[in-house]
N, CA and C of each residue as an Amber inpcrd file, in Angstrom:
protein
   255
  -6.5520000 -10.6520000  10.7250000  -5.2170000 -10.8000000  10.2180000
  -4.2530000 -10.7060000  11.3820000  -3.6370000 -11.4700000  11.6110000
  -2.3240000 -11.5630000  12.5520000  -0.8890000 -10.5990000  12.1270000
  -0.5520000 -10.0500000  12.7620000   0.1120000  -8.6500000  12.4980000
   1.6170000  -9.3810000  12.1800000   1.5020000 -10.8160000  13.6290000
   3.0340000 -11.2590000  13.4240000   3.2470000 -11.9100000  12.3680000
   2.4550000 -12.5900000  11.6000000   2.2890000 -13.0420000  10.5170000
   2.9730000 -12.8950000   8.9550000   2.8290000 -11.3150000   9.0990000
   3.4410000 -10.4220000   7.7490000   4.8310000  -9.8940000   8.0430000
   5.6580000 -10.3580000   7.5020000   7.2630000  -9.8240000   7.4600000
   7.2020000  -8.7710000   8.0530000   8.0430000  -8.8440000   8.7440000
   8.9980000  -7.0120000   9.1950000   9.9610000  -6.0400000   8.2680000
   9.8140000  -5.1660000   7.5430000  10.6050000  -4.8450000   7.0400000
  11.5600000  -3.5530000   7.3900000  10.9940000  -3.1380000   8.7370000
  11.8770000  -2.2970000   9.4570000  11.4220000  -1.2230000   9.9520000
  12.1920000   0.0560000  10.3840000  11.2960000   1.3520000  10.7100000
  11.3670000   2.3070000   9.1870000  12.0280000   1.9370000   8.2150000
  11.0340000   2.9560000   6.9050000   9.8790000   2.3890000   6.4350000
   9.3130000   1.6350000   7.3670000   7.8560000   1.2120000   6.5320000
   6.7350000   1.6860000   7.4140000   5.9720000   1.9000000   6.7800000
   5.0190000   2.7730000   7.5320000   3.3390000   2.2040000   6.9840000
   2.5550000   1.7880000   7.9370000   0.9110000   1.1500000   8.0260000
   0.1890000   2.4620000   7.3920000  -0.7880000   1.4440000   6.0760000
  -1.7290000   2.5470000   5.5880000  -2.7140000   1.5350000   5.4960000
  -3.7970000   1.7110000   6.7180000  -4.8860000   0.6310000   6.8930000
  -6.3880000   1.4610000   5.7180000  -6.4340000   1.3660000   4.7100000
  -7.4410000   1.5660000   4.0430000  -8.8650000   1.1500000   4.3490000
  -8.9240000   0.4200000   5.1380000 -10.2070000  -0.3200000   5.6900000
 -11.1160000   1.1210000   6.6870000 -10.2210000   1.6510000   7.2730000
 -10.7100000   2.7960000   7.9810000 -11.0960000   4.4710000   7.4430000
 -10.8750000   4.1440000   6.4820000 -10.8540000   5.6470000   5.3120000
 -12.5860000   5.6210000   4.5690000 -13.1060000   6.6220000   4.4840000
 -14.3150000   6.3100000   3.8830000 -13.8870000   6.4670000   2.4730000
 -14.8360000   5.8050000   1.7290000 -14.8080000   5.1270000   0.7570000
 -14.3890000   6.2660000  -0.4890000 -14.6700000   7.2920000  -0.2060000
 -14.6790000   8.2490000  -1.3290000 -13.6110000   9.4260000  -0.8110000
 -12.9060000   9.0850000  -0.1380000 -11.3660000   9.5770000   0.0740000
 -10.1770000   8.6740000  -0.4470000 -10.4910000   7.2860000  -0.1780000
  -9.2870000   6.4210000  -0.0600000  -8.2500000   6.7570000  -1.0970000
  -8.4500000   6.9470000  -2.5610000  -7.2750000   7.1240000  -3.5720000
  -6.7270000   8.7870000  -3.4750000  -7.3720000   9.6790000  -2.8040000
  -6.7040000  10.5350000  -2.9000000  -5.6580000  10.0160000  -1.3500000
  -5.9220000   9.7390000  -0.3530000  -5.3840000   9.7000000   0.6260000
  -4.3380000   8.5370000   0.4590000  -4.2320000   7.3890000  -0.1720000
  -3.3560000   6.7410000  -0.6420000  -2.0390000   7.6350000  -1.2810000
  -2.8000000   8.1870000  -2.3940000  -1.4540000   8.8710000  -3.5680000
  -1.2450000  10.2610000  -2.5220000  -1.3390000  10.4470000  -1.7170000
  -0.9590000  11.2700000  -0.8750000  -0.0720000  11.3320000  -0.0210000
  -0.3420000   9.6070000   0.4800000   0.9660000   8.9570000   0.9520000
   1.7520000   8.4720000   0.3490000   1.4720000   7.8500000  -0.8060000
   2.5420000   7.4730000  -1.4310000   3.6920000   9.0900000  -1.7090000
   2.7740000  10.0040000  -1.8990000   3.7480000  10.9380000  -2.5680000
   4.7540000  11.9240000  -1.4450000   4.4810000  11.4770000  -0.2460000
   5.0620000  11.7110000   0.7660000   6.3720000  10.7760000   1.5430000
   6.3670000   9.5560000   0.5180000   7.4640000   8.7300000   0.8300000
   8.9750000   9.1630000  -0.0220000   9.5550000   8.8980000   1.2310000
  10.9310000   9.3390000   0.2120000  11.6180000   8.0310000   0.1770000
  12.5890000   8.2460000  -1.2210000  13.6200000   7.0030000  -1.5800000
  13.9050000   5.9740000  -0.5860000  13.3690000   4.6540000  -1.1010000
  13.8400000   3.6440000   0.1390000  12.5090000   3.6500000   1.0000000
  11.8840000   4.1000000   1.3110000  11.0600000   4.0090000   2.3090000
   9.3730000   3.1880000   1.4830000   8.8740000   2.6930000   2.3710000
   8.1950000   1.4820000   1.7580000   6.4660000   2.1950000   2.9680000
   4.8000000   1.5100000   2.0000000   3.9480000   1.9340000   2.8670000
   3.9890000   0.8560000   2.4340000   2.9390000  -0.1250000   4.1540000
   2.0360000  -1.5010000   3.8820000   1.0840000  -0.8620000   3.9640000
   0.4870000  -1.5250000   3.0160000  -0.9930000  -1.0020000   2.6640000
  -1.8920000  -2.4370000   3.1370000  -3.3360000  -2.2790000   3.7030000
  -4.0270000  -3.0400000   4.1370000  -5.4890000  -2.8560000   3.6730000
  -5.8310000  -3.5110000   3.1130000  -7.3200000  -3.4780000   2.8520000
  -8.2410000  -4.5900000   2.8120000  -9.4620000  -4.4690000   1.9940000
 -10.6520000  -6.1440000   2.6070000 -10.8040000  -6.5610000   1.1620000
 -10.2160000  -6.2790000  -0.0840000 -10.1590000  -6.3780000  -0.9560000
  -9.2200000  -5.8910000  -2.0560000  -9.0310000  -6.8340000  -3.0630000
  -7.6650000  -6.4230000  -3.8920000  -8.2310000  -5.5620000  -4.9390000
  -7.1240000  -4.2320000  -5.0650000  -7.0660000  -3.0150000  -5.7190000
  -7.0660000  -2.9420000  -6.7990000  -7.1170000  -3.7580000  -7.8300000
  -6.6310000  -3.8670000  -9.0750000  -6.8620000  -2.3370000  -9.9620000
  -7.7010000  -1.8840000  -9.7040000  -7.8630000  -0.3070000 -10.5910000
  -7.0380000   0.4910000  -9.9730000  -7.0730000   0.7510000  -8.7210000
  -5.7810000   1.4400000  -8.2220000  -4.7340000   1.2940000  -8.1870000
  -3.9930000   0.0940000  -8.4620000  -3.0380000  -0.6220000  -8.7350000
  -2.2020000   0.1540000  -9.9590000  -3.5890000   0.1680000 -10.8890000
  -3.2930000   0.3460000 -12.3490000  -3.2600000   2.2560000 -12.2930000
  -3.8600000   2.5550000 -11.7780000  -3.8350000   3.9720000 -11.1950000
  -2.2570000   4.2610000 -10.7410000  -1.8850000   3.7840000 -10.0530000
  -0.5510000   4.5230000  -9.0430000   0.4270000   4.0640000 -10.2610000
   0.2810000   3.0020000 -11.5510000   1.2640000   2.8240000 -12.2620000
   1.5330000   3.7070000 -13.0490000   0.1240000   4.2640000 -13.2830000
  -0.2280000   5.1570000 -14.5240000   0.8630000   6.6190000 -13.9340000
   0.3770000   6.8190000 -12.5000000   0.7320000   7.7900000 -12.0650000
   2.6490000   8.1950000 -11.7850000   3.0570000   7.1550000 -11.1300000
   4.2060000   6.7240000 -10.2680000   5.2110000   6.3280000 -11.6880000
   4.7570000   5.2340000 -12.2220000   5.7500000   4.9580000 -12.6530000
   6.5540000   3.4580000 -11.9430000   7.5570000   3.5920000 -12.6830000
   8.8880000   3.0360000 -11.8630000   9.5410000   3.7220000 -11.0350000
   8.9350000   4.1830000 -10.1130000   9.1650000   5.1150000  -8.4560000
   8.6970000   4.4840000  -7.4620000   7.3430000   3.6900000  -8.2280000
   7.0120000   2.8900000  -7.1100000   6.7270000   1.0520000  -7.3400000
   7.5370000   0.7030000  -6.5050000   7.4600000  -0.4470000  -6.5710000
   6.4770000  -1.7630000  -5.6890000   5.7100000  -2.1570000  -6.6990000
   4.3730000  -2.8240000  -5.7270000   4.5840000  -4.2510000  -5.3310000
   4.2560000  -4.7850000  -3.9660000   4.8660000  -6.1690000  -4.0740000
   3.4950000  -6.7290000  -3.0940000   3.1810000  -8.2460000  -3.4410000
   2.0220000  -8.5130000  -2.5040000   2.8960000  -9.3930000  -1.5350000
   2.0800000  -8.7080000  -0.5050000   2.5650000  -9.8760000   1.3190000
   1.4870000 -10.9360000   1.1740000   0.4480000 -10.4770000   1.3780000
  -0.6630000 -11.3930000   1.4980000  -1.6780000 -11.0220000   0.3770000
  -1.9370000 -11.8960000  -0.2780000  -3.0190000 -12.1960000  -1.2360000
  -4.3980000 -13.1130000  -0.7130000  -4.4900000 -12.7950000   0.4500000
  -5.7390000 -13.7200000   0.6220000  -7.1130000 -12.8300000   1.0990000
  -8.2650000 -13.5960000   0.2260000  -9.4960000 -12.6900000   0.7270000
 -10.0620000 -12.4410000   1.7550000 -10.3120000 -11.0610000   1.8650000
 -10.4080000 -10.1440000   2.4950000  -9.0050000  -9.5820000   3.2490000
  -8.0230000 -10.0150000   3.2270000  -6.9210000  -9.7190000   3.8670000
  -5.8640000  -9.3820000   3.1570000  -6.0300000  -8.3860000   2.3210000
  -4.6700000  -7.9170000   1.3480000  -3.8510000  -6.9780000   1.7180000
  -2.7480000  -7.1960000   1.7980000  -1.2700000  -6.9230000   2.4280000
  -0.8350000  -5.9880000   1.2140000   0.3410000  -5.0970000   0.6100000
   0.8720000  -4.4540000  -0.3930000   1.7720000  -3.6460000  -0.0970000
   3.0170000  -3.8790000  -0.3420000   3.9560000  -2.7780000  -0.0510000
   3.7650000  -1.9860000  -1.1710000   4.2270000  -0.8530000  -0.8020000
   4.3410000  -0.0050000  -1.5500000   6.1360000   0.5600000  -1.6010000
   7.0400000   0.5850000  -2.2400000   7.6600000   0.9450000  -2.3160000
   8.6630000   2.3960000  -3.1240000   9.2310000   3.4190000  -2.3190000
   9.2880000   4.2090000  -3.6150000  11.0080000   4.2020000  -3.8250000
  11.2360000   3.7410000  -5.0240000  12.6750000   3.8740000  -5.4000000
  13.3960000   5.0420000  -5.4250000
């Protein structure tokens, strides 16, 4: 994945490369970060495959606090802001 590729959205956004997390940490260490973001501030999330249960997880959890948006939708290369209102 080409880094220049994916929008800039500034210095409140902050890289959460999931690809490097072993496998049976990743959702706690996700909602960990997410729950460490304050108002306005946004995580890109990166992984080799799309989240859809966790997806449905952080909605269940978050709410309308957090707002999910896809950069890149292509396989193996999924992009995701995370945003918290």
């Amino acid at each position: 994945m080409q880094d220049n590729a994916l929008p800039i959205l500034g210095q409140d956004t902050y890289g959460f490369d999931a690809r490097g997390i072993a496998k049976r940490f990743r959702h706690a260490a996700i909602f960990g970060a997410l729950s460490a973001l304050h108002p306005g501030e946004t995580m890109r999330f990166m992984n080799d495959h799309d989240p859809l249960p966790l997806l449905n997880q952080i909605v269940g959890h978050f709410g309308d606090q957090v707002e999910i948006s896809y950069v890149s939708r292509n396989p193996g290369e999924i992009v995701i802001d995370f945003r918290v209102r």
